[in-house]
C-alpha positions in Angstrom: 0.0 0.0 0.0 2.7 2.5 0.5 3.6 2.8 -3.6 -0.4 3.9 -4.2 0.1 6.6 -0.8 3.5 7.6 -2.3 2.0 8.2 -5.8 -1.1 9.9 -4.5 0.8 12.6 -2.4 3.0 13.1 -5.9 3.0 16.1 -8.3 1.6 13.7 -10.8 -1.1 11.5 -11.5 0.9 8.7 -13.2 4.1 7.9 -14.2 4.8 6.3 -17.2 7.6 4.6 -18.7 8.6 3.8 -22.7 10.9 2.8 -24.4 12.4 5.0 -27.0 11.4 4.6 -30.7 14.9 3.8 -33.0 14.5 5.5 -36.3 13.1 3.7 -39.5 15.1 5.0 -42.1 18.6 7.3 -41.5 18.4 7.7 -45.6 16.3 11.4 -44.9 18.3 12.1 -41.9 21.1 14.8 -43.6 22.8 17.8 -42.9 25.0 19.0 -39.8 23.0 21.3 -37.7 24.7 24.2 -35.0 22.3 26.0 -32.2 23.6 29.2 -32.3 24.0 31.4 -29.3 24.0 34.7 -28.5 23.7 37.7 -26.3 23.4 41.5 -27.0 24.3 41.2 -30.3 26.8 39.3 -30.5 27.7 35.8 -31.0 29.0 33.3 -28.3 32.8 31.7 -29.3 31.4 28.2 -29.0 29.2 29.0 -31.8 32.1 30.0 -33.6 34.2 26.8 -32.6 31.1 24.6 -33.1 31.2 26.1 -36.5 34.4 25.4 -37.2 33.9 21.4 -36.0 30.9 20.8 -38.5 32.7 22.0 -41.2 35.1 19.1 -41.9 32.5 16.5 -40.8 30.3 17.8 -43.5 32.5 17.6 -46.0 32.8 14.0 -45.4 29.5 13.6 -45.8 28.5 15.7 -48.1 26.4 17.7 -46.3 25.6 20.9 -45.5 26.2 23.0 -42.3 23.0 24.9 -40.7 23.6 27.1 -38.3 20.0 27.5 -36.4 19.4 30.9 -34.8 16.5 31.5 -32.6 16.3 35.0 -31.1 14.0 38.3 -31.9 15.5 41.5 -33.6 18.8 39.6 -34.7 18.5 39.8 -38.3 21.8 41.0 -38.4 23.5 37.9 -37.1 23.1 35.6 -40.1 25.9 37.2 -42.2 28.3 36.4 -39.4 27.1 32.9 -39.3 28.2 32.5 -42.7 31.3 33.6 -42.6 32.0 31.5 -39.7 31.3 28.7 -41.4 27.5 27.8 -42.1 26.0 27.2 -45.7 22.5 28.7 -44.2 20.6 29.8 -41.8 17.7 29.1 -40.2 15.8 32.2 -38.4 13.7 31.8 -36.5 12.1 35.2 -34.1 9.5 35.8 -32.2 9.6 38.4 -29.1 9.4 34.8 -26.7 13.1 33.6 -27.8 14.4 37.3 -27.3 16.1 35.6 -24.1 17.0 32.1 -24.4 14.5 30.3 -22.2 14.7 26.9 -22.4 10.8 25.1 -23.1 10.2 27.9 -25.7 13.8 27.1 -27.4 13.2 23.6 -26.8 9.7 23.0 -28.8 10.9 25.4 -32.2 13.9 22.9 -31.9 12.5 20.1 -32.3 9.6 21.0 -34.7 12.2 22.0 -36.9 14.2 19.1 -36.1 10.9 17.1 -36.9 10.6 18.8 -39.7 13.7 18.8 -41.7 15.6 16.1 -40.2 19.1 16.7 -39.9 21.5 14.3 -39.0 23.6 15.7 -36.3 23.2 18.3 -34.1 25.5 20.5 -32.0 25.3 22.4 -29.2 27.4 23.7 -26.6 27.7 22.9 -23.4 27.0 26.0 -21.4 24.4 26.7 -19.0 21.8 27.2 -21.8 23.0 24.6 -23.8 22.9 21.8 -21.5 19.6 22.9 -20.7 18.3 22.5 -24.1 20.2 20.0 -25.4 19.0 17.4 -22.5 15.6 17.9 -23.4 15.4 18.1 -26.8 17.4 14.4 -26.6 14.8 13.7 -24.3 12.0 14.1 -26.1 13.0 13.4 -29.8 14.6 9.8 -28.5 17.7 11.4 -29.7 21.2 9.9 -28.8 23.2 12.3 -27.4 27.4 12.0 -26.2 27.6 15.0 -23.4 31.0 17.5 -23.0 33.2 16.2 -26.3 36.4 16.8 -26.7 36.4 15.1 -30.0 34.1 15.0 -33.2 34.3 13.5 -36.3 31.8 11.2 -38.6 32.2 7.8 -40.2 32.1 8.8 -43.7 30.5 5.2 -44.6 27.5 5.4 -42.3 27.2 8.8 -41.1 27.9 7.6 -37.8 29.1 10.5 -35.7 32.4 9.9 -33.4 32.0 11.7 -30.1 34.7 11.1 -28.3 35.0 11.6 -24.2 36.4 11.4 -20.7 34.6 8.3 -19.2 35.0 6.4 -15.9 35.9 9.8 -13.8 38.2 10.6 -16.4 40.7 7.5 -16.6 40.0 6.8 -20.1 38.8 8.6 -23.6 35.4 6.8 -25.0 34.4 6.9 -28.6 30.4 6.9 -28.2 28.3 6.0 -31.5 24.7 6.4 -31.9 23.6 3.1 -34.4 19.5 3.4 -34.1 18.9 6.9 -33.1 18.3 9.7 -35.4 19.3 13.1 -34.4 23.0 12.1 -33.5 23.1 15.1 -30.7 26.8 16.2 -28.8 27.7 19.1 -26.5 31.2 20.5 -25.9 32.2 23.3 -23.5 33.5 26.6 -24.9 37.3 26.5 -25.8 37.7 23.0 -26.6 37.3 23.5 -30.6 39.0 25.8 -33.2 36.9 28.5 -34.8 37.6 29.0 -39.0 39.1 32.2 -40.1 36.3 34.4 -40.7 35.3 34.6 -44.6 33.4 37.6 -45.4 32.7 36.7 -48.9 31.1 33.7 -48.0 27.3 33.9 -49.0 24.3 31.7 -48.5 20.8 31.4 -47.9 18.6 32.6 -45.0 15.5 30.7 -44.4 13.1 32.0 -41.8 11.2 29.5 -39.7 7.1 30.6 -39.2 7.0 30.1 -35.4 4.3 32.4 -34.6 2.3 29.5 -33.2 4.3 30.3 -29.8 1.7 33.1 -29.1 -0.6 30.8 -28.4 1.2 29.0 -25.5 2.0 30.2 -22.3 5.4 29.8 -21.1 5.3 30.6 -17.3 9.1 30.9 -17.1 10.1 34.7 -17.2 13.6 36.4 -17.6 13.3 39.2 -15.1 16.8 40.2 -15.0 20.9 39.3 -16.1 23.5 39.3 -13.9 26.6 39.2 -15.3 29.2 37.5 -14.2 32.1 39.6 -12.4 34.8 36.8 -12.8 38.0 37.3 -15.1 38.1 36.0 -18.2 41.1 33.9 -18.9 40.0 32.6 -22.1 41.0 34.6 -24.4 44.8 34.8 -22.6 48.4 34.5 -24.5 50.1 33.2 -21.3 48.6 31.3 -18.5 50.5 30.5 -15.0 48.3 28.1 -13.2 48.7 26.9 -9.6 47.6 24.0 -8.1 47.6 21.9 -4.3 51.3 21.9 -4.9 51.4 26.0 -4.0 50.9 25.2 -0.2 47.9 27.6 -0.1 46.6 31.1 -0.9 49.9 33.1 -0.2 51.5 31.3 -2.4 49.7 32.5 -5.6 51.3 36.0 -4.9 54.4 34.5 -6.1 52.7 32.7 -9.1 50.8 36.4 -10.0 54.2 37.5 -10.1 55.7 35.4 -12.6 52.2 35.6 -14.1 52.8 39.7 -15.0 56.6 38.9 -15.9 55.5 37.3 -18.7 52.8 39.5 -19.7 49.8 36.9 -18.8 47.1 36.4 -16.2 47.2 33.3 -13.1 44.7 30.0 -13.5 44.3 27.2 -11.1 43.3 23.6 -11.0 39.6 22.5 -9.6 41.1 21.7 -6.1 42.4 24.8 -5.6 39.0 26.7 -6.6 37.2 24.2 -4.5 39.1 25.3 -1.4 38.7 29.0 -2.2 41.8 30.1 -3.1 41.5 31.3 -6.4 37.5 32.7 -7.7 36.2 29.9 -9.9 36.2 31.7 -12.9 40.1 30.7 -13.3 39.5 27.4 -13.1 41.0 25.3 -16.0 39.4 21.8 -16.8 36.3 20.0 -17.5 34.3 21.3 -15.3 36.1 24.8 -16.0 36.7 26.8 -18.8 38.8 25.2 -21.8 42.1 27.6 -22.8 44.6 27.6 -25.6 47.7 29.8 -24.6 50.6 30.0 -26.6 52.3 29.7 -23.0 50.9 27.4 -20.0 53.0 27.4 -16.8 51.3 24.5 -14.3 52.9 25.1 -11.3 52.3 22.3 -8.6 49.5 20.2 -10.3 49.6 16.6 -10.5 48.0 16.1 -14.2 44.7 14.4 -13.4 42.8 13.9 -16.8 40.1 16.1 -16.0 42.5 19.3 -15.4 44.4 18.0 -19.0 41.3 18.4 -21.0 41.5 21.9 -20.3 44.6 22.7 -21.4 46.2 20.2 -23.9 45.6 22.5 -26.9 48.0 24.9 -25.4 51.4 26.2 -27.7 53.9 25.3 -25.3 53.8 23.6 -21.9 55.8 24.0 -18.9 55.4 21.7 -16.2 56.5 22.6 -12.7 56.7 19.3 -10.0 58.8 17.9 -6.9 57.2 14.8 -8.1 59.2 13.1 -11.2 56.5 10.6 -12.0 53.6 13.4 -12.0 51.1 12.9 -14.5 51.8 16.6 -15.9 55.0 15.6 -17.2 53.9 13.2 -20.0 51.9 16.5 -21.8 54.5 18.7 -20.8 57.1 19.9 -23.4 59.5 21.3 -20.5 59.6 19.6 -17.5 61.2 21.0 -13.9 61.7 18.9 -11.4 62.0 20.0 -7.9 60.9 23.0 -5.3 58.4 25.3 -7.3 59.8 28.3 -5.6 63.0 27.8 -7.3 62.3 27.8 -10.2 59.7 30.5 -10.3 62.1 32.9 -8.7 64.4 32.0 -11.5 61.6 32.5 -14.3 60.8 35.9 -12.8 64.1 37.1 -12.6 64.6 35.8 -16.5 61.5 37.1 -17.5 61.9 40.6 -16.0 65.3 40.4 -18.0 64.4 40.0 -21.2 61.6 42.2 -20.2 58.6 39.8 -21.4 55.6 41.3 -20.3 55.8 43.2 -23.7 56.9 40.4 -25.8 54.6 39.5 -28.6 54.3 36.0 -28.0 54.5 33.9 -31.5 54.7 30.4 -30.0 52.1 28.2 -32.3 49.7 26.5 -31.3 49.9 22.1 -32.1 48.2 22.3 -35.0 50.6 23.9 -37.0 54.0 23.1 -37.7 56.5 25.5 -35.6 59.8 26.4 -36.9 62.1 25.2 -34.5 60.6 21.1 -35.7 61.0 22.1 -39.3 64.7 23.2 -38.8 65.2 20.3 -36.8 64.0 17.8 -39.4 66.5 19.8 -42.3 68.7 18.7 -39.8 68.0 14.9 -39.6 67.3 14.8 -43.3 70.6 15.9 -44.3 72.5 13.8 -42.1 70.4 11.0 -42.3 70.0 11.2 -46.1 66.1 11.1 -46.3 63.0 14.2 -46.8 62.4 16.1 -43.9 59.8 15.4 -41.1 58.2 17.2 -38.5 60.9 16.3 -35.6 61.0 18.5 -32.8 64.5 20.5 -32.1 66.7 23.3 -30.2 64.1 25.8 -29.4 65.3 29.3 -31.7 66.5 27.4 -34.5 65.4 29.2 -37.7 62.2 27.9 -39.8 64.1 26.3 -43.3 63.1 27.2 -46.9 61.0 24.5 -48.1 62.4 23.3 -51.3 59.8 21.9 -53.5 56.2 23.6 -53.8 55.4 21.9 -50.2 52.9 23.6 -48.1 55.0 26.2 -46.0 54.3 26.3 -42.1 51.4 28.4 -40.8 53.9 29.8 -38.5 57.3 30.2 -39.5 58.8 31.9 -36.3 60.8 30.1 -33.3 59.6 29.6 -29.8 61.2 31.9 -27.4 63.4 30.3 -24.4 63.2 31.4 -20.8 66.3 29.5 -18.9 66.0 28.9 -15.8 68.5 29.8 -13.7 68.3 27.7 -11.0 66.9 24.4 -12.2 68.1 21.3 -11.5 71.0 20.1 -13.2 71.0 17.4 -15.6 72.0 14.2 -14.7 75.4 14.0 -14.0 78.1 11.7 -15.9 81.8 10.9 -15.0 84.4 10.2 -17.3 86.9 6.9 -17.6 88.9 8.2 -14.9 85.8 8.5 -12.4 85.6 12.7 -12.9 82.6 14.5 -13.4 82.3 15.1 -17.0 81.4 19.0 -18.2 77.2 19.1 -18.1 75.3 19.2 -21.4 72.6 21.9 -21.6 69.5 20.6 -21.1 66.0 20.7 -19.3 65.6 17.8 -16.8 62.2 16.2 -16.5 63.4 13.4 -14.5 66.7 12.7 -12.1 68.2 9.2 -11.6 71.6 8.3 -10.6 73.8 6.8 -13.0 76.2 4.1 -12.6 79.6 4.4 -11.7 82.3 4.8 -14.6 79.2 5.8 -17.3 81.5 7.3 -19.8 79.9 10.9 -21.2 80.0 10.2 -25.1 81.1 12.9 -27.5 77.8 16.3 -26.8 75.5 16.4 -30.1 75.8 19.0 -32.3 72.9 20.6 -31.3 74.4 21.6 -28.1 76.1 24.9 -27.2 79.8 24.3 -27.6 79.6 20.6 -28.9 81.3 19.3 -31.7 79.4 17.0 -34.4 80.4 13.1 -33.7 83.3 12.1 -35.9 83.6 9.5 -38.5 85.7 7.1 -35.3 81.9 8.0 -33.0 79.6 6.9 -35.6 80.1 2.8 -37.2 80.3 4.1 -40.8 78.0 4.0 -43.9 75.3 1.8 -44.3 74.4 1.2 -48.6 71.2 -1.1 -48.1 67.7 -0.6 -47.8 67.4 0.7 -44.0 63.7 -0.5 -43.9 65.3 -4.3 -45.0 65.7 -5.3 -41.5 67.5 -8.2 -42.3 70.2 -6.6 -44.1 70.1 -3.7 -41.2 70.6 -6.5 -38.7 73.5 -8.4 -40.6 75.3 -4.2 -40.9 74.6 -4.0 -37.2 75.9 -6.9 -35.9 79.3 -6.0 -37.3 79.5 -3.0 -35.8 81.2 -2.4 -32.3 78.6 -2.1 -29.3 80.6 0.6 -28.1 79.5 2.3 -31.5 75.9 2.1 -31.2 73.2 4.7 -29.6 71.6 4.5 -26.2 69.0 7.0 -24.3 69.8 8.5 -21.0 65.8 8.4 -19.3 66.4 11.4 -17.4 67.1 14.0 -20.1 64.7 12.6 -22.6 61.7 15.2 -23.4 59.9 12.3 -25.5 60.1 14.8 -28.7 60.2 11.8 -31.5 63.0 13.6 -33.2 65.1 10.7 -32.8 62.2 8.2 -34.3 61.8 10.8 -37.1 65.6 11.1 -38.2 66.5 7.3 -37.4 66.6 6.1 -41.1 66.0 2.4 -39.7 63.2 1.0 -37.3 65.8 0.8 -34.3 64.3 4.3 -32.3 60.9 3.7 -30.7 59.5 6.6 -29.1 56.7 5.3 -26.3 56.3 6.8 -23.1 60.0 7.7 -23.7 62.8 7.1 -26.7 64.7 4.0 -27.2 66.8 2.1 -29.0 66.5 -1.3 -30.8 70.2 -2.0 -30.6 70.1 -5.1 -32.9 68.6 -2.8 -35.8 71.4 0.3 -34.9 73.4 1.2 -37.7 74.9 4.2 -35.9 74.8 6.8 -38.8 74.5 9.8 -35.9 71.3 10.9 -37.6 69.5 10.3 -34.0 72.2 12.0 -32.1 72.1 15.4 -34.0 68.1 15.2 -34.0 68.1 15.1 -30.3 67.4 18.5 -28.8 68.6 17.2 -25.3 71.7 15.2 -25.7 70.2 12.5 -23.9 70.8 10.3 -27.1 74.0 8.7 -25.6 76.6 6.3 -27.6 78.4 3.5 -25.9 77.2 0.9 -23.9 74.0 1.3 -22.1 73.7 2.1 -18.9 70.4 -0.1 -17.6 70.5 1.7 -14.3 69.9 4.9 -16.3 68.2 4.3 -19.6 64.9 3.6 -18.5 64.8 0.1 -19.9 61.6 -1.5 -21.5 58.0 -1.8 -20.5 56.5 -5.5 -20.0 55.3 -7.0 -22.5 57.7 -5.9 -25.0 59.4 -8.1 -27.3 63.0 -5.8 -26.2 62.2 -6.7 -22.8 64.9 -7.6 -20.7 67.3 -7.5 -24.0 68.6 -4.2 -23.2 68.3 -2.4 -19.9 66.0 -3.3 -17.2 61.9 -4.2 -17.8 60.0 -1.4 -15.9 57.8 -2.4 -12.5 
């Protein structure tokens, strides 16, 4: 009896359940639909980036991008819409939408959705959007992936790929819809790349007739905005973010310091907002804002998934740890290991030297190829003999003249360096006679200590002050096939072990310039570069690729070279198998 006296003091009469209705046909179901937002005027960036996602997923389909606008007096959006990347428009105004209330919004959506049947539909994932989006899914039977960080279509199906954080964040899901028709997604602002605005391009403008709205009552009223006083670190060139690391509060004093050396603005990790020592509006993550600075500083956070999503699209990334084995440091470019107060003081004082805080900051972004990559594949190519790649290499290295009609880099300018003054040193190395050998310049993401009597081999090229490796360093001049791996085997078994290239774990940045300039299959670049001794044929082309010198030659050094992960079919051949 106590269901029917739990139902009868309910809001509702009954409750019923169904099950939701797969689609009959996906033949009718085409095009790549956006739900625009907007406010004042003006349009919201994950419009823009939204935009910028359907595009190429259209393209493989053969479709066409709609952006849908719902509003009242915004006929002059539409233009903008197109040049951000829509074929048309869909209009739809009427004085209910002029604030974007989310049971009005919702029932034009999905008459029109009803109506013209498009295939996929994006939103983003703001507070409006959310709202919408989870009841138009709701009530169309729609499938619908939540907070993407990846989109793209299966060009044979129409299947869209929406691609996710799942089980609290440990691993990326690729989520299909195969019955459902919408194919719905979300994705926070930030996370996606808006087009270069095209002025010239034109399309049509088709208004929807929603004037049946009149006739239902929406009890929901907007009485009043209030906008949000928090900063907005969106739209920043450099980003110093703190996280539990810092200690507490006082400590972001020091990080707002550095933060203004370098002409940017201070961010923080979802713990540190959580405990109220930064305003929430500076958190970066996934369930804060997304950013893409040409410069993130993370100061004192550990790497968990959630914070990464935020920030992986940045230019370059500095990571700032006493823990070796953080997280942070396997998306980091440069990694510091060690007290943070160190080596911020030593950033400052840099900074503040070269007097950043007016630089122009031309670091690219990942999506194009920087210079200092392209010089460093010249580099390989010429001494290894083959067409250049995109291999990382020493940051101010000048962007090469392409030499065919090749497609030139987006950005042809070099990163600029801050050294540190007072970071650790690299890992130290003695000589035959048990002396420490001179350092080699280089950025340390990990310390280990080596063995006794590991001989320093001759610095790479690359280094300040080294001299290239000389015809008696290098085993000589291999005339076969290099992808013929038994002839490369039969070359390198001739050749002296003491001739043949090894990597030092502790100065390895995980770059893949090696893997990229080795003419042979012998470097392997995994969590970290090694070497497949057996197919070695120690031309030096890995050794002047190497942007760290932590490409060594000799005999390896298990104790320091990181060895192999199980499983591996070099496991326990060279080095030690990891834990």
């Amino acid at each position: 009896m106590a269901v029917p006296q739990l139902m009868r003091a309910s809001r509702y009469d009954a409750v019923t359940f169904r099950a939701c209705r797969p689609a009959d046909s996906f033949a009718d179901w085409k095009g790549v639909w956006v739900i625009v937002e907007h406010r004042d005027g003006k349009l919201a960036d994950v419009t823009r980036e939204l935009l910028g996602a359907a595009r190429p997923m259209a393209e493989k389909l053969g479709h066409k991008v709609t952006a849908v606008l719902l509003g009242h007096k915004c006929a002059e959006l539409p233009p903008h819409l197109l040049a951000a990347g829509a074929d048309e428009v869909i209009l739809a105004e009427h004085p209910l939408l002029a604030t974007p209330l989310a049971r009005p919004s919702t029932d034009v959506i999905n008459q029109l959705i009803e109506q013209r049947k498009p295939n996929i539909v994006l939103i983003g994932a703001t507070h409006t959007g959310r709202d919408i989006s989870s009841r138009v899914a709701a009530t169309l039977d729609a499938g619908m992936t939540a907070d993407c960080t990846e989109l793209d279509v299966d060009p044979i199906n129409g299947e869209l790929l929406a691609r996710r954080p799942a089980f609290g964040g440990k691993m990326l899901a690729t989520i299909r819809c195969d019955r459902h028709r919408p194919q719905m997604a979300t994705a926070r602002p930030g996370i996606f790349k808006p087009l270069e605005a095209d002025a010239a391009r034109k399309g049509p403008v088709q208004r929807a007739d929603v004037t049946w709205l009149s006739q239902r009552t929406y009890a929901a009223q907007v009485v009043d905005y209030v906008v949000d006083q928090g900063f907005d670190i969106t739209k920043e060139t450099v980003l110093v973010a703190g996280g539990l690391g810092i200690g507490g509060p006082e400590g972001f004093a020091k990080l707002e310091e550095l933060a203004q050396a370098l002409g940017g603005q201070v961010a923080c990790s979802r713990p540190v907002a959580d405990k109220g020592w930064m305003e929430r509006s500076r958190q970066v993550g996934q369930t804060g804002v997304s950013v893409r600075p040409k410069l993130y500083v993370a100061v004192g956070i550990s790497g968990a998934i959630q914070h990464i999503e935020g920030m992986k699209e940045s230019g370059t990334i500095i990571a700032i740890n006493s823990d070796p084995n953080a997280a942070i440091f396997q998306y980091a470019d440069i990694g510091l290991v060690g007290d943070w107060k160190g080596h911020v003081d030593a950033l400052i004082a840099e900074a503040k030297k070269r007097k950043l805080a007016q630089a122009k900051w031309m670091v690219p972004v990942r999506d194009t190829l920087d210079a200092d990559r392209q010089a460093a594949a010249e580099r390989a190519a010429k001494a290894a003999g083959k067409s250049p790649a995109a291999t990382p290499a020493q940051p101010g290295a000048a962007a090469p003249t392409p030499a065919k009609p090749q497609q030139a880099p987006a950005v042809a300018v070099a990163k600029p360096t801050v050294a540190v003054q007072a970071a650790p040193a690299p890992t130290p190395t003695t000589d035959a006679t048990g002396r420490a050998a001179a350092p080699v310049a280089t950025t340390v993401k990990e310390q280990h200590a080596p063995a006794a009597g590991n001989k320093a081999p001759t610095p790479p090229a690359t280094q300040p002050g080294a001299q290239a490796p000389s015809p008696a360093d290098v085993g000589g001049k291999f005339t076969g096939n290099p992808k013929d791996a038994g002839a490369v085997k039969a070359f390198a078994a001739k050749l002296p072990e003491a001739k043949k290239a090894w990597v030092l774990a502790a100065d390895c940045i995980v770059c893949n310039g090696c893997q990229a300039a080795c003419p042979t299959d012998a470097a392997i670049v995994t969590d970290m570069a090694r070497v497949d001794r057996d197919l070695c044929i120690s031309d030096g082309a890995c050794v002047d690729a190497c942007p760290t010198g932590a490409i060594r030659l000799g005999v390896e050094v298990p104790a320091t070279s990181g060895g192999w992960p199980k499983g591996s079919r070099l496991a326990g051949k060279f080095g030690v198998p990891e834990p």
